[in-house]
N, C-alpha and C positions, 0 to 999 in steps of 0.2 A: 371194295378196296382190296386189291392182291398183299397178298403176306409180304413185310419188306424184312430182310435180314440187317442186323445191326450186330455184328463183330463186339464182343465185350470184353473191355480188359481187365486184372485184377494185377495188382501193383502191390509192396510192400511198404507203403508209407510215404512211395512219392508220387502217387496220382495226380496228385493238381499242379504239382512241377512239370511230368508226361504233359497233362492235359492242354496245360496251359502253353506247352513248348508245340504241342501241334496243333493249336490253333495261331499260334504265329508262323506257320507251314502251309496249312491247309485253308487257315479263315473263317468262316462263318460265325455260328453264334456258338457258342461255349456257357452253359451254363451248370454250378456243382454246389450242392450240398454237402457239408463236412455231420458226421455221428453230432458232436455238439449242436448243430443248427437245429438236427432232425430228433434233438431228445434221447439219443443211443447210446450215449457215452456210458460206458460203464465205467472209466478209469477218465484223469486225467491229458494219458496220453492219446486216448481216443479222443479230443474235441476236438483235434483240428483233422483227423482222417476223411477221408473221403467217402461217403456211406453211396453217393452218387451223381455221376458227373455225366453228362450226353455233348458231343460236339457235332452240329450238322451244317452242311454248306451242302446245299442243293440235292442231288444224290450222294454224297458221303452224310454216311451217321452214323456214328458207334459212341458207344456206351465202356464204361469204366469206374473202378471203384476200390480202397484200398482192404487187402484181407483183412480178418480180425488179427489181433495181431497174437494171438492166441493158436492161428492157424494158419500159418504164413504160407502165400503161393509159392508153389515150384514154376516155374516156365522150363516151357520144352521147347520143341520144333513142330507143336501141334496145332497152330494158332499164327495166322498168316493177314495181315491188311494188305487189301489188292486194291488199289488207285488205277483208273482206266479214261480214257478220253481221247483225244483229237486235236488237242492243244499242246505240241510239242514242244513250246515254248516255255508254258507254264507246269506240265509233269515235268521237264526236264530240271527245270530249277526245285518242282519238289523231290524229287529225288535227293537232288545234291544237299539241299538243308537237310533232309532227312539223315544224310547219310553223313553227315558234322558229327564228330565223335564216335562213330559206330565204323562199320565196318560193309565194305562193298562184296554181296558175295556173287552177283554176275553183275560187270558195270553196264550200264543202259547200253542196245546194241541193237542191231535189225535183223531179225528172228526170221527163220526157214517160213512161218506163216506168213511174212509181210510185214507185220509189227516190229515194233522197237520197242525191246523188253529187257526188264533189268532186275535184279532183286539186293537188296541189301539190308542188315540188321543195327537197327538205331541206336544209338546210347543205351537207351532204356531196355534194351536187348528183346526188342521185338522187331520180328521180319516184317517187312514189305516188298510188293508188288509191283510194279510199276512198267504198265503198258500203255504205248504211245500208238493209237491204230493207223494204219497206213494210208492215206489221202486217195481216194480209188481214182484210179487213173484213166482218163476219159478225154 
């Protein structure tokens, strides 16, 4: 079995809000452990965090989990979800949920490669991807 990449997020205490808001986007199965379930809680306010959470629907899978809060994540611009496919119909409406509350930062468009490509950054202030491939023409 070839190595698969799984994209992992780390959130400040709202991973299963994240989590749970792109699986109402994307679909598949979502399954998440909070510190409480997995015995980690060291305080209180860690029993309902998220120690680990995986979302997968066919080829999408990533992983996600909330910092200690001891050691809270920064987010950058270094860490990118790239969605791809042939169903124009359906990236295009994920995009657009994706992009509910957040921010468009190239709207979907048809790209010097042939593609129709777009990016924009989600509520949760993380980027995405999103390429639409071009139907070859025959």
């Amino acid at each position: 079995m070839e190595p698969i990449l799984n994209p992992y997020l780390t959130f400040n205490g709202n991973a299963a809000e994240a989590m749970r808001y792109y699986h109402s986007v994307l679909g598949g199965e979502l399954k998440m452990q909070t510190f409480g379930e997995a015995k980690m809680a060291r305080s209180p306010q860690e029993e309902k965090l998220i120690v680990h959470a995986t979302l997968k629907n066919g080829a999408i899978s990533f992983m996600a989990s909330d910092a200690n809060p001891s050691r809270r994540a920064t987010f950058g611009d270094n860490v990118s979800m790239s969605v791809s496919g042939e169903d124009s119909r359906k990236l295009t409406e994920v995009f657009n949920r994706l992009a509910e509350g957040g921010k468009v930062d190239m709207p979907l468009a048809k790209q010097f490669w042939g593609d129709t490509f777009g990016m924009l950054t989600d509520k949760f202030g993380i980027h995405w991807m999103v390429n639409i491939a071009a139907r070859p023409q025959g």
